[in-house]
Each structure stands twice: as structure tokens, then as C-alpha cells.
C-alpha positions in Angstrom: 0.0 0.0 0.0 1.4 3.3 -0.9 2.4 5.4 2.1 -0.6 7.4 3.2 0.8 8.6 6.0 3.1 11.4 3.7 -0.3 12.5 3.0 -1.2 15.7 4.6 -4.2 18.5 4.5 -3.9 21.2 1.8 -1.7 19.1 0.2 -3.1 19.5 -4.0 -4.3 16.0 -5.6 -3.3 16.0 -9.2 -4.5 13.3 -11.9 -1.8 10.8 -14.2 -1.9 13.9 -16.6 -0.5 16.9 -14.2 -4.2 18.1 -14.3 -5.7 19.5 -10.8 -8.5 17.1 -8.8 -8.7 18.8 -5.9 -7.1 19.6 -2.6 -7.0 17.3 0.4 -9.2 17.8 3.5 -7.9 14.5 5.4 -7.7 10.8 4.7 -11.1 8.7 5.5 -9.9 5.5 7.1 -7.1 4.3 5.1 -9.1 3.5 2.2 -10.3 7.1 0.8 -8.9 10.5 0.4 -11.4 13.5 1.4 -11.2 16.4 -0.6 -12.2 19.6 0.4 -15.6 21.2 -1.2 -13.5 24.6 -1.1 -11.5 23.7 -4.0 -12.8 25.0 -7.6 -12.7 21.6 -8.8 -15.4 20.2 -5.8 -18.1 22.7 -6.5 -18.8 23.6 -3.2 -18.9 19.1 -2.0 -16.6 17.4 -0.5 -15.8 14.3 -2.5 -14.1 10.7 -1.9 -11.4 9.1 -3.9 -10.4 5.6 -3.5 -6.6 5.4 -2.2 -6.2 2.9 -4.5 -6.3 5.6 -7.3 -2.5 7.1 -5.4 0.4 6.7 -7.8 2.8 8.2 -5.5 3.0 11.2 -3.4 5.7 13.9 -3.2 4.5 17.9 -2.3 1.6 16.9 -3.9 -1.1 13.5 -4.3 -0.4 12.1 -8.1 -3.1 9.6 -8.7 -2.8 7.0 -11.6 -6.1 8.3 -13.4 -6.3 11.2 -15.3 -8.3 14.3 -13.7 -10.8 13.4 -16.7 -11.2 10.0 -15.1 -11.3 10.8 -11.5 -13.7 13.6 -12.2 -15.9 11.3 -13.7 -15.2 8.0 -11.1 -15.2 10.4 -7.7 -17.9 9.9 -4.9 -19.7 12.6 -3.9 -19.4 12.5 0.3 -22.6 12.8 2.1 
């Protein structure tokens, strides 16, 4: 599993093309991300992504979907 813990709030997701997801609001479990409904991106909800979708992580979240995909695959939180 990739190293969640290097995962921090603020901290900008981007998708497998350099595009911007989202920004992190905190980890849900060690399963999902939870992004902030503050970003552009979330239109004012927060959404879930699957950690599963984490590439690798460095000063920001890369995930191995384009922003396209995630966009399109991204659970709306309730």
C-alpha cells in the first residue's frame, strides 16, 4: 500500500496527466482520500477518492487516473 501517512491536509491531488482534482481535506480511514468542497474543482462538496487511485505522493497526491477520469469515477461525500 502506498504510504498514506506522507499525506497531509492542503496538500493539492493532481490526476496521471499533471491536471488538478482537488485539494486534500484529510484521509477517510485508510481506504479514501477526502477532498475539500473549497477547491474550484469540488463545487462547493466534498468528494471521496479511492486510495487505491495514489500513484505516488511527493508535495503533492499524483493519482494513476487522469483528472478526466477521476472527475468522472469520484464519490460525492454525504
Amino acid at each position: 500500500m502506498m504510504q498514506l501517512d506522507k499525506i497531509q491536509e492542503h496538500m493539492e491531488v493532481l490526476g496521471s496527466d499533471g491536471e488538478h482534482v482537488g485539494t486534500v481535506d484529510h484521509l477517510d480511514g485508510q481506504t479514501a482520500i477526502k477532498l475539500t468542497k473549497t477547491d474550484p474543482a469540488a463545487k462547493g462538496k466534498h468528494h471521496l477518492i479511492p486510495a487505491a487511485w495514489v500513484d505516488h505522493i511527493d508535495r503533492h497526491v499524483h493519482l494513476n487516473k487522469s483528472a478526466a477520469e477521476a472527475f468522472s469515477q469520484w464519490k460525492e461525500a454525504a
